[in-house]
N, C-alpha and C positions, 0 to 999 in steps of 0.2 A: 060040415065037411072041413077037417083042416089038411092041414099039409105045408110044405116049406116049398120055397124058391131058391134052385139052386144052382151058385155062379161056379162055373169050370175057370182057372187058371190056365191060361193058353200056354203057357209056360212047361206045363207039366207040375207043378203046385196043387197044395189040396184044394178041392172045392169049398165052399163057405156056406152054410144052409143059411138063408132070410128068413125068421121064425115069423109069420103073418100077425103074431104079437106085438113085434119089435117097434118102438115109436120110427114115424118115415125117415127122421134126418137120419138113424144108424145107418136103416137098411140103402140110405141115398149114397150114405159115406162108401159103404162097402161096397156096391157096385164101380163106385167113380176109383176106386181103389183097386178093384179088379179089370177094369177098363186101361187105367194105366199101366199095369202090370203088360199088359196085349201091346200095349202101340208104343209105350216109352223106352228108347234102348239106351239107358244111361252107363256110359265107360269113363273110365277113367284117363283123361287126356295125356295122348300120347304120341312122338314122332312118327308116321309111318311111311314119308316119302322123301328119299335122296338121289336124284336123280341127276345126270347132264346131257344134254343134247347129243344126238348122234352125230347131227354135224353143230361143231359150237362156231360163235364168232371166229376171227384172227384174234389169237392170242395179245393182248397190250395188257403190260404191268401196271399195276397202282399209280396213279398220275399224281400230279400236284391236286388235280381238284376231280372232281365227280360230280353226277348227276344222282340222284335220288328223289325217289317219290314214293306216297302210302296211297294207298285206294281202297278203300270197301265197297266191294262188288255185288254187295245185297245180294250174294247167293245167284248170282248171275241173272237177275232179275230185274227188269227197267221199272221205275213208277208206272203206279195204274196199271200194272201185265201183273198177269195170275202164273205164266210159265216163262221157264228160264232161257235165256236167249244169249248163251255166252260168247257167241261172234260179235256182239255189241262190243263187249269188256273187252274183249278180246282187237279189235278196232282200235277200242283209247287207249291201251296199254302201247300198242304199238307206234301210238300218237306222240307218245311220252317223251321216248327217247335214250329211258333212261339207264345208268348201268346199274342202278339195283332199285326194286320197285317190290315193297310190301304189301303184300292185302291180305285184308279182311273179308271173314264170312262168306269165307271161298268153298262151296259145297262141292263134292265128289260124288257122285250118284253111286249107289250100291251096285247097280248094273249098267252097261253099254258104257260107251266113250268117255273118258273122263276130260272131262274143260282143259283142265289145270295144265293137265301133260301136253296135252293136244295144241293149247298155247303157246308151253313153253319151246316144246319140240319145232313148232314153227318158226317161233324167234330165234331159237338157237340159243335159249338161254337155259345156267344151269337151276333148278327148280329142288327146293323142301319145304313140306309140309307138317303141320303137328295140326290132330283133330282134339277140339277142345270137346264132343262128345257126337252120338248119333241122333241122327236126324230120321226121321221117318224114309225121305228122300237118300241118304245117305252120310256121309262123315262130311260137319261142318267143321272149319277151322281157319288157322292162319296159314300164308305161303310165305316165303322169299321167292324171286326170279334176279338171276345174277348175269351179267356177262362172264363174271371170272370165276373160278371153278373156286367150290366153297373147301376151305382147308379144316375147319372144323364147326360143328353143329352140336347142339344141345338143347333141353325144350327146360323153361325156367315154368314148373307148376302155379298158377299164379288165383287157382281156386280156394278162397276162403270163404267161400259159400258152397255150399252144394245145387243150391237152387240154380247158381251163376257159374259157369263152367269158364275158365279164363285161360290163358296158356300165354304165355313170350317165346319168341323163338332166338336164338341168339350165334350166330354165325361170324365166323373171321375169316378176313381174305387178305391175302399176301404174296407181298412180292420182296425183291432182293434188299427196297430202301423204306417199301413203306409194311405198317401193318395195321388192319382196320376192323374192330368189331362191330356188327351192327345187328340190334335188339328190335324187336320188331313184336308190337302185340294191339289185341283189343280190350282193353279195360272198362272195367264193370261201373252200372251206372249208379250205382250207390257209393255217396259220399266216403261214407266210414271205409265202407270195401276196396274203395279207390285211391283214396289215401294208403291203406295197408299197401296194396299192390304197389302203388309208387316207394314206398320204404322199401321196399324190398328190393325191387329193380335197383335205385340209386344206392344202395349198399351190396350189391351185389358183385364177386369178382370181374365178371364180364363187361361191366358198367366202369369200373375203376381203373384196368388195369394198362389203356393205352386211349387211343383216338375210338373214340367210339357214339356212334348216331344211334339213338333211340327215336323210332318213330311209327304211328300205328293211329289205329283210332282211340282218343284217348276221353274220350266223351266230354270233354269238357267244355261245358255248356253254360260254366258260369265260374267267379273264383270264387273258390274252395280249397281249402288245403293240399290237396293233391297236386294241383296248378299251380300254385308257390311252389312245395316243394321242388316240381320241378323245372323251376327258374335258378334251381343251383347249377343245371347244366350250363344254362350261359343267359347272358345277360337283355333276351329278349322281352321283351313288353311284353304282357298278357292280353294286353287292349290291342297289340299291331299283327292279332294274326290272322290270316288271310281267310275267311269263311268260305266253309265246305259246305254245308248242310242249311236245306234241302237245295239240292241241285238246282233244279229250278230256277231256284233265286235264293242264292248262301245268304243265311245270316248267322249260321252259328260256327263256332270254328271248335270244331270235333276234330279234326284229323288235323295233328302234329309234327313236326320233326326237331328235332333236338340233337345238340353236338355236345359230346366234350372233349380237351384235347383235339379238337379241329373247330373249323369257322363258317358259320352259317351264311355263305355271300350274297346268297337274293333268295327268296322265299316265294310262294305265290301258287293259284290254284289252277287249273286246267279247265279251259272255259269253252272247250270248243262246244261245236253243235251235236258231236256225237258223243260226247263226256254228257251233258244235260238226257241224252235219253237212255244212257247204256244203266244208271245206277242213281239210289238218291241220294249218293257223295256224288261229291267233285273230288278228283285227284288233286291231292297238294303234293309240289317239284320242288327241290328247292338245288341250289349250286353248294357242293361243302369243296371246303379248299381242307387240304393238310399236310403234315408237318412231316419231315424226316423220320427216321425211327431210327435208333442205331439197337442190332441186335446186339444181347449179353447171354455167350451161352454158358 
């Protein structure tokens, strides 16, 4: 009795006959091949949210100094929890203070309420997104959350893997004296790949062109090339940064922030009792002070 086995394409693709000849690793490959095709929705990362509160803060222009902080919010996920529970994050965010706050691996669900908006609308803060690809659950990615209404946005593609989907998001805000870019991403945990991303970012207009904070999860979990490199932003110690990871009890210092053209005045990670259960970062804050700008039109 013979006969074939044969896999449908959920897709709409041709099906694939298993010839009951065929040695088992093929026939293993081509199902695990067709299985992926069903559940993986790989896109090409991209901006897809600009938003601002309906009711925002009281208007106040670019100061001498600022508040700034990065978070990844594990998908709005606490340690040891199977489902997402983004009133936590949502809690230390608000804990913070700050007037602009990056995160990471911030998911949107395909359907009902989105976290992100529902957040930011609360805060009164203005909120953009870029998804670095799809999740089963929905579009993973990076956010900003701003007090001050963002004057320009652009999403810097930062995938030289395809395996590794990466994105920077890079936004300026501006007032009469001051002007402020700030770069904001999760970078990839392979050395070589992470190095590239950091060239690129530090050579890139948005990085160069005035006062500007890069800050995100930067994985870096040891020196490496990539963490030199980016010690040409300023003159901090690779050994004095504040560990984020694992929440719990930091000891590796993954999440970064970095100046240039402005000054890093205290640094330091967000310790409360509901930062340890909301994610397995800790938020890192840090004080930036900056400089006059004179416009040239």
């Amino acid at each position: 009795m013979g006969g074939d086995t044969r896999l449908v394409d959920g897709h709409g693709g041709p099906s694939v006959a298993l010839r009951r000849g065929q040695p088992g690793r093929l026939r293993r490959r081509l199902r695990r091949t067709q299985a992926e095709k069903r559940t993986r929705h790989i896109t090409e990362p991209h901006l897809c949210l600009l938003r601002a509160p309906s009711i925002a803060r009281p208007f106040e222009p670019l100061g001498r100094e600022l508040r700034v902080a990065t978070y990844n919010v594990h998908r709005w996920t606490a340690p040891n929890r199977r489902h997402p529970e983004p009133e936590r994050a949502a809690q230390v965010i608000g804990e913070l203070e700050a007037d602009v706050v990056a995160l990471q691996e911030v998911m949107r669900p395909h359907e009902g309420e989105d976290p992100l908006s529902v957040l930011a609308e609360r805060l009164g803060l203005h909120v953009t997104f870029a998804a670095t690809r799809f999740h089963k659950d929905g579009e993973l990615g990076n956010a900003i959350l701003s007090r001050w209404p963002i004057a320009s946005v652009s999403m810097l593609d930062l995938s030289y893997s395809r395996l590794e989907r990466r994105v920077a998001i890079a936004v300026q805000f501006q007032s009469e004296e001051r002007v402020l870019d700030v770069v904001a991403t999760h970078l990839a945990l392979g050395d070589r790949t992470r190095h590239r991303q950091v060239r690129y970012l530090l050579d890139h207009p948005q990085v160069q062109r005035g006062p500007t904070i890069l800050l995100g999860d930067m994985n870096a979990w040891r020196d490496c090339k990539a963490t030199r490199a980016l010690d040409e932003l300023d003159d901090h110690d690779n050994r004095a940064w504040p560990p984020s990871f694992p929440s719990a009890r930091p000891v590796l210092a993954l999440d970064r922030i970095y100046a240039r053209g402005a000054r890093i005045l205290d640094i330091g990670t967000h310790q409360s009792a509901s930062a340890r259960r909301a994610s397995d970062h800790l938020p890192v804050v840090a004080r930036i002070g900056l400089p006059l700008v004179s416009w040239q039109l």
